[in-house]
Backbone bond lengths (Angstrom), bond angles and torsions (degrees), N, CA, C in turn:
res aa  C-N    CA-C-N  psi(-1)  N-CA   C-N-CA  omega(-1)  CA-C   N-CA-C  phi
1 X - - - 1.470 - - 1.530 108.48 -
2 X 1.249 123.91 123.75 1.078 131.75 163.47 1.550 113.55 -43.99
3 X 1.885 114.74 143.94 1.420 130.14 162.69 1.203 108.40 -88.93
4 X 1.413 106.18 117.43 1.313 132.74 151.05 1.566 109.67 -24.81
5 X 1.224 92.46 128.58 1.976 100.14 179.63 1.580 109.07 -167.77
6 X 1.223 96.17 144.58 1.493 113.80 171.12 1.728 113.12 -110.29
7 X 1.158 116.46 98.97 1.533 110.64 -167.41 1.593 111.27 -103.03
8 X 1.663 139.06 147.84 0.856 145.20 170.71 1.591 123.09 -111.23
9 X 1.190 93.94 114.36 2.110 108.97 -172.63 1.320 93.13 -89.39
10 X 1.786 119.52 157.79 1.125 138.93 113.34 1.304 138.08 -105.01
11 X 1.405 115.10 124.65 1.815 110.11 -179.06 1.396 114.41 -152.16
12 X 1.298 85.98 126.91 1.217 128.49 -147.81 2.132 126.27 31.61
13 X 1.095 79.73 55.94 1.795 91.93 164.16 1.705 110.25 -153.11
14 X 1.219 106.82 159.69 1.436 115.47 166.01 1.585 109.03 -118.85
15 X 1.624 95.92 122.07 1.114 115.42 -178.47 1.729 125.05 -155.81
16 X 1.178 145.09 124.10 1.297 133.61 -147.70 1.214 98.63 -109.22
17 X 1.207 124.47 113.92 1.729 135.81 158.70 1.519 113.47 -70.32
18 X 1.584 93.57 107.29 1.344 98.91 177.92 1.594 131.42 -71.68
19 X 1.528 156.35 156.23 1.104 138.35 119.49 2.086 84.32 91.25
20 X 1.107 116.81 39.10 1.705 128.46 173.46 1.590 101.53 -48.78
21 X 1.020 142.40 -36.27 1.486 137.28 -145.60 1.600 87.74 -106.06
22 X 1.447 122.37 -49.88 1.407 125.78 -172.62 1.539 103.54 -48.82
23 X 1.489 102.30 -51.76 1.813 110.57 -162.49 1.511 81.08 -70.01
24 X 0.997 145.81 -79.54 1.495 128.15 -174.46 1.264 122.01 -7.51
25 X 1.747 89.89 -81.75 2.266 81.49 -168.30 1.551 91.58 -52.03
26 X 1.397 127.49 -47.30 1.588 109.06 -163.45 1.650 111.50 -48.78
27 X 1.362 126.42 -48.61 1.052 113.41 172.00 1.436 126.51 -60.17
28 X 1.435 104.94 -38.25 1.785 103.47 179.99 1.393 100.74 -52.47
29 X 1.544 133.80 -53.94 1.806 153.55 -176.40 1.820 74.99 -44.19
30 X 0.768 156.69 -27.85 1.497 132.56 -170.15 1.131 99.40 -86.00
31 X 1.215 109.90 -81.66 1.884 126.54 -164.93 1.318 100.39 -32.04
32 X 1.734 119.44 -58.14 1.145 111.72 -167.03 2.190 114.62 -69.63
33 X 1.046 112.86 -13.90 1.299 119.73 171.64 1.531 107.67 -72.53
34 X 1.800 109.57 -50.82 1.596 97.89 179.89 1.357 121.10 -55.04
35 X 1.809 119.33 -23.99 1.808 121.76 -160.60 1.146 105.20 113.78
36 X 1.368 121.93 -0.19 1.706 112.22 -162.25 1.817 109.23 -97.97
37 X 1.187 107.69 150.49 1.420 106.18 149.52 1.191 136.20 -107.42
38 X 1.525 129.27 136.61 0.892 140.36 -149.35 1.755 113.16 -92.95
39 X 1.755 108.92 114.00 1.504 97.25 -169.46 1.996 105.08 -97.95
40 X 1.352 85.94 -55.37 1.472 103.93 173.41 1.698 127.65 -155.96
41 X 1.074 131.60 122.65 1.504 128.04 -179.13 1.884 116.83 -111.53
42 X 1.052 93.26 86.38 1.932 82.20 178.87 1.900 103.29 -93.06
43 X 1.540 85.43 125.69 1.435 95.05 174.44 1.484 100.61 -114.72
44 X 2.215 109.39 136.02 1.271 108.22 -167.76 1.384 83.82 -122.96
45 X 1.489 128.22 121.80 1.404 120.09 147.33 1.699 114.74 -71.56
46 X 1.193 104.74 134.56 1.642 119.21 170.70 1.078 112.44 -136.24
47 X 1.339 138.56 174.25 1.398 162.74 -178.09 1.577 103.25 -87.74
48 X 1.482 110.94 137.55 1.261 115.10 157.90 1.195 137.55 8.24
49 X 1.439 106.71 -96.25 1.057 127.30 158.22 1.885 123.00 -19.83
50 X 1.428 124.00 -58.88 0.849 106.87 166.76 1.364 134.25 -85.78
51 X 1.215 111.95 -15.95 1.861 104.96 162.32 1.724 111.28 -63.86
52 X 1.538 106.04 -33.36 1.524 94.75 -167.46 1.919 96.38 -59.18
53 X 1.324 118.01 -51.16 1.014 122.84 165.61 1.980 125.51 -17.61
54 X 1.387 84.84 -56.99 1.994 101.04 -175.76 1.844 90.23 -70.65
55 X 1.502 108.86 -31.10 1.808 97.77 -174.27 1.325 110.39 -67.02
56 X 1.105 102.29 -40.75 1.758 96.49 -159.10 1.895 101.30 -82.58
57 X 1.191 123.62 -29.82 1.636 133.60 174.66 1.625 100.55 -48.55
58 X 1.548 116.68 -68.38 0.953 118.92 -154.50 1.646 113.12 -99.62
59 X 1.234 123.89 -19.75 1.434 124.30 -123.80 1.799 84.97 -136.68
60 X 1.212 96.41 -38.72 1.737 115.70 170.32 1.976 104.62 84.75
61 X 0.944 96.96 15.96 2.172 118.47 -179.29 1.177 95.01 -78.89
62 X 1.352 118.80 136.23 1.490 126.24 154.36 1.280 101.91 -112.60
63 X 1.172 130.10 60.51 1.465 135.21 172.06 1.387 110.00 -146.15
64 X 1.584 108.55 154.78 1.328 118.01 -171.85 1.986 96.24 -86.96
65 X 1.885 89.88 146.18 1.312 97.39 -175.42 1.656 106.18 -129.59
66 X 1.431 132.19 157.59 1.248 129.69 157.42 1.702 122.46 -56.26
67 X 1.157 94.78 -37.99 1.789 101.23 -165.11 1.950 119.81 -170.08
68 X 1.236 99.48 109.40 2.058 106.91 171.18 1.171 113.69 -87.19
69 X 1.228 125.31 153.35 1.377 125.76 168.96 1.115 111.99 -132.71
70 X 1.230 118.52 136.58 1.921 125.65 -159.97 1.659 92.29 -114.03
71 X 1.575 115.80 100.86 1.791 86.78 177.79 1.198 80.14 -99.04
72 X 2.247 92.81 154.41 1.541 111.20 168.40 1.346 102.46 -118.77
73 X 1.664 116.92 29.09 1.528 83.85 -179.72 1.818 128.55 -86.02
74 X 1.340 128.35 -176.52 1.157 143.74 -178.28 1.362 114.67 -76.40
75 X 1.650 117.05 -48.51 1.287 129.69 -153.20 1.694 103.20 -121.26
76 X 1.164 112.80 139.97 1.663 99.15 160.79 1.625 133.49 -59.60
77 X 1.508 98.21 -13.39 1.200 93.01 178.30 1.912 114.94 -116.99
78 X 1.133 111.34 22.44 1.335 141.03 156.35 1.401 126.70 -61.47
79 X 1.301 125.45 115.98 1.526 99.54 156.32 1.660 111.61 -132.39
80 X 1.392 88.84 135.67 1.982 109.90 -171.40 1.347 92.68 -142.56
81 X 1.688 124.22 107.77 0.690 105.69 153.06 2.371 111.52 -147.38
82 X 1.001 87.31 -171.12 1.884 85.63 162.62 1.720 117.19 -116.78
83 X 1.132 130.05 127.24 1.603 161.34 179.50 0.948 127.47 -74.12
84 X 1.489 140.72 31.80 1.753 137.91 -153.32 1.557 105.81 -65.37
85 X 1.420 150.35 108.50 1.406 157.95 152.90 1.402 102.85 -76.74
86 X 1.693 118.69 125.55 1.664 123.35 146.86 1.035 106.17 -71.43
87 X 1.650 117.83 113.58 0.926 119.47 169.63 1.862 116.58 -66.63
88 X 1.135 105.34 -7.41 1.562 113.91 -172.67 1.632 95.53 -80.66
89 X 1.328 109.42 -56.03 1.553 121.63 171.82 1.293 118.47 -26.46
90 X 1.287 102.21 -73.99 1.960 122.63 166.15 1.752 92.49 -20.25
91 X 1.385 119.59 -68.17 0.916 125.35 -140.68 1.404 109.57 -72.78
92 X 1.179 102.95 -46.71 1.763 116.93 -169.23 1.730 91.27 -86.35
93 X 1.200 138.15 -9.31 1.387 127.71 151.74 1.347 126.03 -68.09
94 X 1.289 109.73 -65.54 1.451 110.11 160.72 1.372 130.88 -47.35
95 X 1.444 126.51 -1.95 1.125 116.67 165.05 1.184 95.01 -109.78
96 X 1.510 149.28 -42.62 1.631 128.73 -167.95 1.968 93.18 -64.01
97 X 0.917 118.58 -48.26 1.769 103.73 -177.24 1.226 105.28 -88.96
98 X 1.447 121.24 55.49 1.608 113.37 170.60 1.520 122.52 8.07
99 X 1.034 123.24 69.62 1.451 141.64 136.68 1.495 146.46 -116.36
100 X 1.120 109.22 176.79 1.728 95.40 -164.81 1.783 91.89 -88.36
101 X 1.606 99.60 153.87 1.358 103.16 173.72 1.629 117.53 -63.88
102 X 0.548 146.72 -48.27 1.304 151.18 -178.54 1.464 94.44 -59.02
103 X 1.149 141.02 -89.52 1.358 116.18 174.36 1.775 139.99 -32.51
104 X 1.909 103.97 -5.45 1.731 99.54 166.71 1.438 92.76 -101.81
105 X 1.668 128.54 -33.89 1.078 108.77 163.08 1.630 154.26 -48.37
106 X 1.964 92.87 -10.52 1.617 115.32 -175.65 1.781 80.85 -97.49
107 X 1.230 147.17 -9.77 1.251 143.54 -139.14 1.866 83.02 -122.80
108 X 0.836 113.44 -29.75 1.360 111.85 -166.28 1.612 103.80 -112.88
109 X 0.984 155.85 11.61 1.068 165.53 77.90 1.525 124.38 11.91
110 X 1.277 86.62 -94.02 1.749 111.91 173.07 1.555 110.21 -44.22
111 X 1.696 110.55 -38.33 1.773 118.05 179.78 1.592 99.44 -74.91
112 X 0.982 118.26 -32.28 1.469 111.72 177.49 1.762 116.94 -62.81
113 X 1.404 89.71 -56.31 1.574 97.19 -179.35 1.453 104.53 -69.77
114 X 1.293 143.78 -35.17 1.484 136.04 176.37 1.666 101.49 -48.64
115 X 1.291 122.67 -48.34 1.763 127.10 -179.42 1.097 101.22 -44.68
116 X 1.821 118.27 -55.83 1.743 121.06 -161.53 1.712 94.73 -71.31
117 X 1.090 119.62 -8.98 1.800 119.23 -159.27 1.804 90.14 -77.32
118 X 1.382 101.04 -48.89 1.760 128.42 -165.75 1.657 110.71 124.62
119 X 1.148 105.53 21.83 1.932 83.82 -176.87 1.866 88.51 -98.19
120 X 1.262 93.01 161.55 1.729 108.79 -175.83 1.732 105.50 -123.16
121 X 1.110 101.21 159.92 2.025 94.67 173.32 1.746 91.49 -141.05
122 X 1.562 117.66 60.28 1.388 105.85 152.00 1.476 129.67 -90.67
123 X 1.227 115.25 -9.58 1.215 115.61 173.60 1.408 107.11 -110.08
124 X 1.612 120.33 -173.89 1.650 123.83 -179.42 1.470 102.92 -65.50
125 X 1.510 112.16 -55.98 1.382 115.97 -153.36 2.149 96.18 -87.02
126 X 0.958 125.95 -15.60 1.754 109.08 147.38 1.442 116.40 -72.35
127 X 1.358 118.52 -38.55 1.646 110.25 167.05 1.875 129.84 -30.60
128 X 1.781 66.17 -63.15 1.995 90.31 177.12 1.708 110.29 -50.96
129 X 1.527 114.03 -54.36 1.542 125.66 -169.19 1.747 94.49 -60.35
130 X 1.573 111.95 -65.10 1.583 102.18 173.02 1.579 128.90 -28.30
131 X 1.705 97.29 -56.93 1.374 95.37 171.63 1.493 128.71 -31.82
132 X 1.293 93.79 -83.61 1.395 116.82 156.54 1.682 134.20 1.41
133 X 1.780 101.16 -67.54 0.956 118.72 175.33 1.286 111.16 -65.24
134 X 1.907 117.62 -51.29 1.516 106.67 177.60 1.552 134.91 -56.64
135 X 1.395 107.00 -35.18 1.233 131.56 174.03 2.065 117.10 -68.17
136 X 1.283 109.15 -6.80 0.815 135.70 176.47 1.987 105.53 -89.02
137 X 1.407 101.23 -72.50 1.177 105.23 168.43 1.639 140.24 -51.10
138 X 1.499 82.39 -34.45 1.955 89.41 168.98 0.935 109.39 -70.98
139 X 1.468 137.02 -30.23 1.448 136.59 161.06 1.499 121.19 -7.10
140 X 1.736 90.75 -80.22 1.387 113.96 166.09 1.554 127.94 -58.47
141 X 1.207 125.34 32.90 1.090 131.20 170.14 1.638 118.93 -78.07
């Protein structure tokens, strides 16, 4: 049986992830609140450029995005999946909503893992519940 892990990529950007073990249990404190078990989560911050790349391959978007989530898990009540963050995104978000990066990056996180959870934000009222839920979770920080 695979060990449970939360792993952190960089490709192609430089950028320092602060406080790695904290965002962990905080993320594990999720999964285990949604019901889920936790198989594996690799989160890769990259640059622009290559998520727009992962959008348009997979996702079929020619638009720039904050964050995809690839779930691989097996089980519904599993979560294995991969996390792509613009790190450029982070950036140019956190400054149009005046906040600190690291806090759109805890914001963008949590939206990633809500996807691997199953919640969606294509309509208004999944938007709103997403909200919700993330803003919920940063709580628990």
């Amino acid at each position: 049986m695979p060990q449970k892990a939360i792993i952190f990529f960089l490709k192609n950007v430089n950028y320092n992830i602060r406080e790695k073990n904290k965002i962990r249990i905080w993320l594990e404190r999720a999964i285990k609140i949604e019901n889920k078990k936790l198989t594996e989560i690799n989160y890769i911050l990259c640059n622009d450029t290559f998520l727009l790349n992962l959008n348009k391959k997979f996702l079929k978007h020619n638009t720039l995005t904050d964050v995809i989530s690839f779930d691989m898990a097996e089980t519904d009540n599993s979560i294995n999946g991969e996390i792509y963050i613009s790190i450029n995104r982070v950036k140019a978000n956190a400054s149009k909503y005046k906040v600190k990066i690291q806090d759109e990056l805890h914001r963008v996180m949590i939206h990633g893992l809500l996807h691997l959870v199953g919640y969606n934000d294509f309509t208004v009222e999944e938007k709103e519940i997403m909200r919700k839920r993330e803003d919920y979770y940063l709580s628990l920080r």
